[in-house]
C-alpha positions as CSV (number, residue, x, y, z in Angstrom):
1,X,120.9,117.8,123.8
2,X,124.3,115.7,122.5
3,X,124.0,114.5,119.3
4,X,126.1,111.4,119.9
5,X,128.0,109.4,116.5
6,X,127.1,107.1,114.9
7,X,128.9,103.9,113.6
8,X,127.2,104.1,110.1
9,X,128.3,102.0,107.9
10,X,126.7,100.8,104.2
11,X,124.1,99.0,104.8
12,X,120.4,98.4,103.2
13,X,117.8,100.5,104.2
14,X,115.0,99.3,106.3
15,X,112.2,100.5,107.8
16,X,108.5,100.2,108.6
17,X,108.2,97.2,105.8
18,X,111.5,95.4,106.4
19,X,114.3,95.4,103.9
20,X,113.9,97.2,100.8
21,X,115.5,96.7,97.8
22,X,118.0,98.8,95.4
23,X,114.6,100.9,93.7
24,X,113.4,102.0,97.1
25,X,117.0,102.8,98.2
26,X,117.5,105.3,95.8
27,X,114.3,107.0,96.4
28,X,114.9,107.3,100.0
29,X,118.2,108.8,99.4
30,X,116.7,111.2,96.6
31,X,114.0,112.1,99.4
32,X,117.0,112.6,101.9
33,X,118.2,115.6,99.1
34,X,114.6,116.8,98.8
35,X,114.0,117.5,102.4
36,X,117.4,118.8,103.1
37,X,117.4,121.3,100.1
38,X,113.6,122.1,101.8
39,X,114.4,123.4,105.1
40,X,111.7,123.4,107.5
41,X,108.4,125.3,107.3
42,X,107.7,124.0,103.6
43,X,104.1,122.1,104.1
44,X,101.3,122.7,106.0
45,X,100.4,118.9,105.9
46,X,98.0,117.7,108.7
47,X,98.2,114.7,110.8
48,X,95.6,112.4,111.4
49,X,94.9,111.8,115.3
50,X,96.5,108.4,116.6
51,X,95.5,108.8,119.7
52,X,92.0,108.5,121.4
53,X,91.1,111.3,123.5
54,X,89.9,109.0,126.2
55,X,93.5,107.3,126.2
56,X,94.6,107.3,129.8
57,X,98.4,107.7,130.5
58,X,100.0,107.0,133.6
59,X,102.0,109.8,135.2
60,X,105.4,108.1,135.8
61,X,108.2,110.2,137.7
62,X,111.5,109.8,135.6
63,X,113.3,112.0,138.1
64,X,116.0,109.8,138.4
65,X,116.8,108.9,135.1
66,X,120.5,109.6,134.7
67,X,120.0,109.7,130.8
68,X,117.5,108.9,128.0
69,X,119.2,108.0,124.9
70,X,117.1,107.4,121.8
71,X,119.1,104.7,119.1
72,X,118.1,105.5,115.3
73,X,119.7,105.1,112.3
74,X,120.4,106.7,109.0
75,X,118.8,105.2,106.2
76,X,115.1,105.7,106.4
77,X,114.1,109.7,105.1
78,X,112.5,111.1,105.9
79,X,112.3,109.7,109.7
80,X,115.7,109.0,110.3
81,X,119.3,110.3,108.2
82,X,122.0,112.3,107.7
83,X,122.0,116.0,107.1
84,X,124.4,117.9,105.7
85,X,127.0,117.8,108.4
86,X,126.3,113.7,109.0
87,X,124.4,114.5,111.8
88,X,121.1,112.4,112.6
89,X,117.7,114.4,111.3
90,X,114.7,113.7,110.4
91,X,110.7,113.4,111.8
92,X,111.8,110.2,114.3
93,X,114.7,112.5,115.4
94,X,112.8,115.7,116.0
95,X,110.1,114.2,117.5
96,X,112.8,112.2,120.2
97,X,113.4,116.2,121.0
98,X,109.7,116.8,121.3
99,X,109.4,113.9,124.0
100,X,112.6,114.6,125.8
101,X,110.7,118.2,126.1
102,X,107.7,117.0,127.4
103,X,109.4,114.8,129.7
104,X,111.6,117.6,131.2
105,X,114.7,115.9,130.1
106,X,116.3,117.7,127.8
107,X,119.2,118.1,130.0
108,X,119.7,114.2,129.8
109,X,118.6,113.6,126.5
110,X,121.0,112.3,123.6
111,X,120.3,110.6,120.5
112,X,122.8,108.8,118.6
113,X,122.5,106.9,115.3
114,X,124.1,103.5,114.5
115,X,123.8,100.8,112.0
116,X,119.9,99.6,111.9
117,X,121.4,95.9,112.3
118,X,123.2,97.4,115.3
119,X,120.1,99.0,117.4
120,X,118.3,95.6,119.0
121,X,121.4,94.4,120.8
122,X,123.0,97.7,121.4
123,X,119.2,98.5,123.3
124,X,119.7,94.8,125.3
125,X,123.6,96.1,125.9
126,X,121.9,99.4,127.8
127,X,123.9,101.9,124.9
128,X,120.4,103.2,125.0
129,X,117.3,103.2,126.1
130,X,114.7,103.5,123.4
131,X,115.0,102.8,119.7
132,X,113.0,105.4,117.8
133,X,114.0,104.4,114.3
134,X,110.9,103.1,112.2
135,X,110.2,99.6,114.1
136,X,107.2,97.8,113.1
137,X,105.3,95.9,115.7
138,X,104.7,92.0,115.1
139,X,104.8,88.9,117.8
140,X,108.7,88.6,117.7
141,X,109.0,91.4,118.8
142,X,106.6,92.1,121.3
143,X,108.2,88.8,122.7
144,X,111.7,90.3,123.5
145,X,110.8,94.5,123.7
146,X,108.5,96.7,125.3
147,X,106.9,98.9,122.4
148,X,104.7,101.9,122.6
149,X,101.4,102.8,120.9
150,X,101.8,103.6,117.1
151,X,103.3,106.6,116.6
152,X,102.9,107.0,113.1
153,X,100.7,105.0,110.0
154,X,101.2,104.6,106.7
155,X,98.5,105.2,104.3
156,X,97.5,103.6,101.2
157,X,96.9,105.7,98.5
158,X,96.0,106.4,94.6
159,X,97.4,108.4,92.1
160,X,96.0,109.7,88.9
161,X,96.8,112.4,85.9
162,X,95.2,115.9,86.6
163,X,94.0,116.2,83.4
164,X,91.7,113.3,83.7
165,X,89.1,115.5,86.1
166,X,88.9,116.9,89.6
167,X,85.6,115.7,90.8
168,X,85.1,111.9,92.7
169,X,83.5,110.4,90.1
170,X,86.4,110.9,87.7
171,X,88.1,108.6,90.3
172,X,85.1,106.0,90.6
173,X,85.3,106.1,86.5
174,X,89.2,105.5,86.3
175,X,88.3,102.6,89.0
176,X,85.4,100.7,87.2
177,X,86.9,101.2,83.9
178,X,90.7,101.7,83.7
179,X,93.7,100.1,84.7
180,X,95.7,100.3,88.5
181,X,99.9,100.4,88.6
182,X,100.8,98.3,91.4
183,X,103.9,96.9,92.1
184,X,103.2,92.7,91.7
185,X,103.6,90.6,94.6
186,X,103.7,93.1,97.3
187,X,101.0,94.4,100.2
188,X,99.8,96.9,98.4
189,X,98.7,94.8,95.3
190,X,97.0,92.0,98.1
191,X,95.2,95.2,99.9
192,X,94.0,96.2,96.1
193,X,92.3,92.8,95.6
194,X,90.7,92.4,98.5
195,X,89.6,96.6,98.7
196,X,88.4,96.8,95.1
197,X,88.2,93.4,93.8
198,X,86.9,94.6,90.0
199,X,89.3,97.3,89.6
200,X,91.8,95.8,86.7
201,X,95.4,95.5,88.0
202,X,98.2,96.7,86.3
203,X,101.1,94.3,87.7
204,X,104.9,96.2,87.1
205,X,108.0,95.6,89.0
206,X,108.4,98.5,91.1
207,X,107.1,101.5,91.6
208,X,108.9,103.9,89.1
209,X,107.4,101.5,86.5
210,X,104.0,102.7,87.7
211,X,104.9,105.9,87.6
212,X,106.0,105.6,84.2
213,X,103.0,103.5,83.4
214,X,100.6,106.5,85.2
215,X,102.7,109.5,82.9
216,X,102.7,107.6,79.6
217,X,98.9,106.5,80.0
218,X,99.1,103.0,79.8
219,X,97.9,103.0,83.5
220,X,94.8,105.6,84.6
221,X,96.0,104.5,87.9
222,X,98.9,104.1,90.9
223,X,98.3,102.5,94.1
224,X,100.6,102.2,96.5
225,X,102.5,103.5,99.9
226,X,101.3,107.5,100.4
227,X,104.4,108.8,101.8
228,X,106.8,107.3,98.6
229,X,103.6,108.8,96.5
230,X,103.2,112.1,98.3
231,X,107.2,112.8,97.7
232,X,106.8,111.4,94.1
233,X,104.0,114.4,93.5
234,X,106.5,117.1,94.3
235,X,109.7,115.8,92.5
236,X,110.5,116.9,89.0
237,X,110.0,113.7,87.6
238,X,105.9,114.2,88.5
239,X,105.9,117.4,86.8
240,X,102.8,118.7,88.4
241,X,101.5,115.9,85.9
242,X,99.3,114.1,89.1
243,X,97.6,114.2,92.5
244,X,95.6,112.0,95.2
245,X,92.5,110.8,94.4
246,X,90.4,109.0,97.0
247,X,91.0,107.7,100.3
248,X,93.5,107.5,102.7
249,X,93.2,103.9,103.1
250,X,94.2,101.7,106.1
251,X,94.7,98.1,106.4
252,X,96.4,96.6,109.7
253,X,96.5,93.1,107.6
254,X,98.5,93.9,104.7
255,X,100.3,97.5,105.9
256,X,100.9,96.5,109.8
257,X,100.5,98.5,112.6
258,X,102.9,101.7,111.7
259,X,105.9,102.9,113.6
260,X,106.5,101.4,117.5
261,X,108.9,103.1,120.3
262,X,110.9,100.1,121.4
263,X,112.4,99.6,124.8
264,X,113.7,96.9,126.8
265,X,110.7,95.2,128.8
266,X,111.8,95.5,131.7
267,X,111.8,99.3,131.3
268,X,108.3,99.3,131.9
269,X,108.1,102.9,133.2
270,X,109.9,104.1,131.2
271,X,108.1,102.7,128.6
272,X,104.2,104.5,129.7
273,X,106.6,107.5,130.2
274,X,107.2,107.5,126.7
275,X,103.6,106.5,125.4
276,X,102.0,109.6,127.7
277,X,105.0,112.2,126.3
278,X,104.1,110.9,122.7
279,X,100.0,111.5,123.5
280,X,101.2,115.1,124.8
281,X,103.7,115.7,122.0
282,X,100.1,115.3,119.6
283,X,97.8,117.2,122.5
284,X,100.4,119.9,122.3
285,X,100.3,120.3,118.3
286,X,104.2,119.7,118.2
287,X,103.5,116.5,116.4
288,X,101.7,118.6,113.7
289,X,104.5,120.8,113.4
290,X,107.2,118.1,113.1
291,X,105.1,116.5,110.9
292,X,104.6,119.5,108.4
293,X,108.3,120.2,108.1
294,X,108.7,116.9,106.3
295,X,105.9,116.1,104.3
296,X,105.7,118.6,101.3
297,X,102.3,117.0,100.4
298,X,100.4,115.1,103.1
299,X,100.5,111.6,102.6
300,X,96.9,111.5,104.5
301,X,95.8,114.5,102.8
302,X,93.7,115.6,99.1
């Protein structure tokens, strides 16, 4: 499967919530280390099901497809970057492979990474023919792609100190009487509100203040995006000091829809071609295996 290059370039990161600024950046890129220093095989995270079992795909014949080439990017870990040879890895990457597998295309399969700014009108050019790179559905673009089913969600979570007790009613204690690190201003702290509207909010500027705030007590909790939290747990800056407490919770309304496929609209069997291959890819248990080798705790999980 060709590995085709890139035209990567500096650029800001972006992914399932849109730009991110110079904080998020750096924890990305930190996470980029993590993972690669890792290696596969690390977790044993479990996914939660996306897809209904009833879903019906339709069997689509892609026997004359001369290639399927998947655009990505480089600046989102750990679903799409570089590894240490500046070749494109990462969950969106491996599970491209997984698809290409079950579509008997590996033969005709490349992926190549670009510029995220690049990947919308190099997919209308035809220099590829899905973008599997951390798009998140809305009406603009619905209006100008085709985009699969969901392909992965981001959970809300909390955070709290281990030493402040294991059972749920620690949790429901630290709730009713404490006070919640959220970054001010952003989905998470909207989602708090209207989810708990008499836990006390802690308001900081981003979320290494909260962690800050959570490690030198002057918060009893974090709430905020799972996956930044879940790699936050296993980084030396935690220091074992925390874990998940409560949920996974999910909120279409202030966290969106997740992670789309995105392909021109025209490509409309290609498009159920990719949307039965990703069902299949989670039927199979691949997806749980591509999705244990890059979440060293479970964003969904206790």
């Amino acid at each position: 499967m060709p590995i085709l290059p890139g035209t990567s370039a500096d650029r800001p990161a972006r992914g399932a919530f849109g730009r991110v600024g110079p904080w998020r950046r750096a924890v990305l890129a930190a996470l980029a280390l993590f993972i690669a220093a890792a290696g596969p095989g690390r977790a044993l995270a479990e996914p939660p099901r996306l897809w209904d079992p009833g879903y019906r795909t339709a069997t689509v014949d892609l026997g004359g497809l001369q290639r399927l080439r998947f655009l990505t990017s480089l600046d989102f870990p750990p679903f799409n970057f570089a590894d240490a040879n500046r070749k494109p890895t990462g969950f969106n990457v491996d599970l491209a492979r997984a698809v290409c597998a079950e579509l008997d295309l590996v033969d005709r399969c490349e992926i190549q990474a670009m510029p995220w700014e690049e990947l919308e009108a190099s997919l209308e050019a035809r220099r590829g023919e899905v973008i599997l790179a951390g798009h998140a559905p809305d009406a603009g673009l619905r209006a100008r792609f085709g985009l699969s089913e969901p392909y992965f969600r981001f959970p809300a979570r909390f955070v709290g100190r281990d030493a402040d007790g294991d059972e749920e009613d620690g949790f429901d204690a630290r709730l009713a009487e404490g006070k919640v690190a959220v970054v001010a201003n952003s989905p998470h702290a909207e989602m708090l509100a209207a989810f708990f509207p008499d836990a006390e909010a802690m308001p900081v500027a981003d979320m290494p203040a909260a962690y800050t705030a959570l490690r030198e007590q002057e918060a009893d909790l974090v709430f905020g995006d799972g996956v930044l939290l879940s790699f936050w747990l296993t980084s030396p800056a935690a220091d074992d000091c925390c874990r998940f407490l409560s949920g996974p919770y999910m909120s279409d309304r202030h966290l969106g829809q997740g992670m789309v496929a995105v392909t021109r609209t025209q490509d409309r069997r290609l498009l159920d071609a990719i949307n039965g291959a990703l069902k299949a890819v989670e039927d199979s248990g691949a997806y749980a295996e591509i999705y244990a080798r890059y979440f060293p705790v479970d964003p969904f999980g206790t």
